[in-house]
N, C-alpha and C positions, 0 to 999 in steps of 0.2 A: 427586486428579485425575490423569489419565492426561496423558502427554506427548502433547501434538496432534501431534507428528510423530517417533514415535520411530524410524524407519527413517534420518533424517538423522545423519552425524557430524557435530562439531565444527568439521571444514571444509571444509565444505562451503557452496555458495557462496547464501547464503540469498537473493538479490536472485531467482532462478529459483524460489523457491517459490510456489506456485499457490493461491491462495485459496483455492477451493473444496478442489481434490484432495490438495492437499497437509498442510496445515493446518485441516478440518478446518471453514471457515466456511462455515454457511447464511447466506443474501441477508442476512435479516436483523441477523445480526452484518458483516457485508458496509454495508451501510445506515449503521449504528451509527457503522462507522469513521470512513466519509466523513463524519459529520455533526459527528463529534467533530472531524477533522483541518479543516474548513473553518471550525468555532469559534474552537479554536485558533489557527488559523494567519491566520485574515481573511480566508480565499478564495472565490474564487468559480468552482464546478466543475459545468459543464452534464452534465445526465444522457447527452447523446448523445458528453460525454468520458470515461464511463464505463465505454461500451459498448466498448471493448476493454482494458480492462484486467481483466487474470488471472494476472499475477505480482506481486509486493514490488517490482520493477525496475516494469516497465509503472503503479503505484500512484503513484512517485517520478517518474515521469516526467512523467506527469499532472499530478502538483503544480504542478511545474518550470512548465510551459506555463499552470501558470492563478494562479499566487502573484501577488499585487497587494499586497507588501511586500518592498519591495527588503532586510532582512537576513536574509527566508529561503536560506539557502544549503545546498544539500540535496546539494552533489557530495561530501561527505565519505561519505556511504553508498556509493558507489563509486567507487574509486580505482583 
């Protein structure tokens, strides 16, 4: 399997990657995620919170604003 984004180095700052253009996901793997991360995590994420997220950072952020369990703590992804 090919590297979904092999133009990126090592440090480069992954929170600014783009769902769609950078990495490589159709809606459907897009879908996937959210459904798994609100499994997961016990949350609860309105489609119209959706609608602007198109980076890794805008994805976390999201979260952030819809987690309905206080020991999600998600600022360690960006310091």
């Amino acid at each position: 399997m090919a590297h979904p984004a092999p133009h990126l180095a090592a440090d480069d700052d992954l929170s600014l990657l783009r769902f769609t253009e950078d990495l490589g996901m159709a809606s459907l793997d897009f879908v996937e995620l959210i459904v798994s991360m609100k499994t997961h995590y016990r949350i609860q994420i309105p489609d119209s919170g959706l609608q602007e997220v198109h980076t890794v950072q805008d994805f976390v952020v999201c979260l952030k604003k819809n987690r309905q369990i206080s020991w999600l703590n998600l600022n360690f992804y960006f310091q």
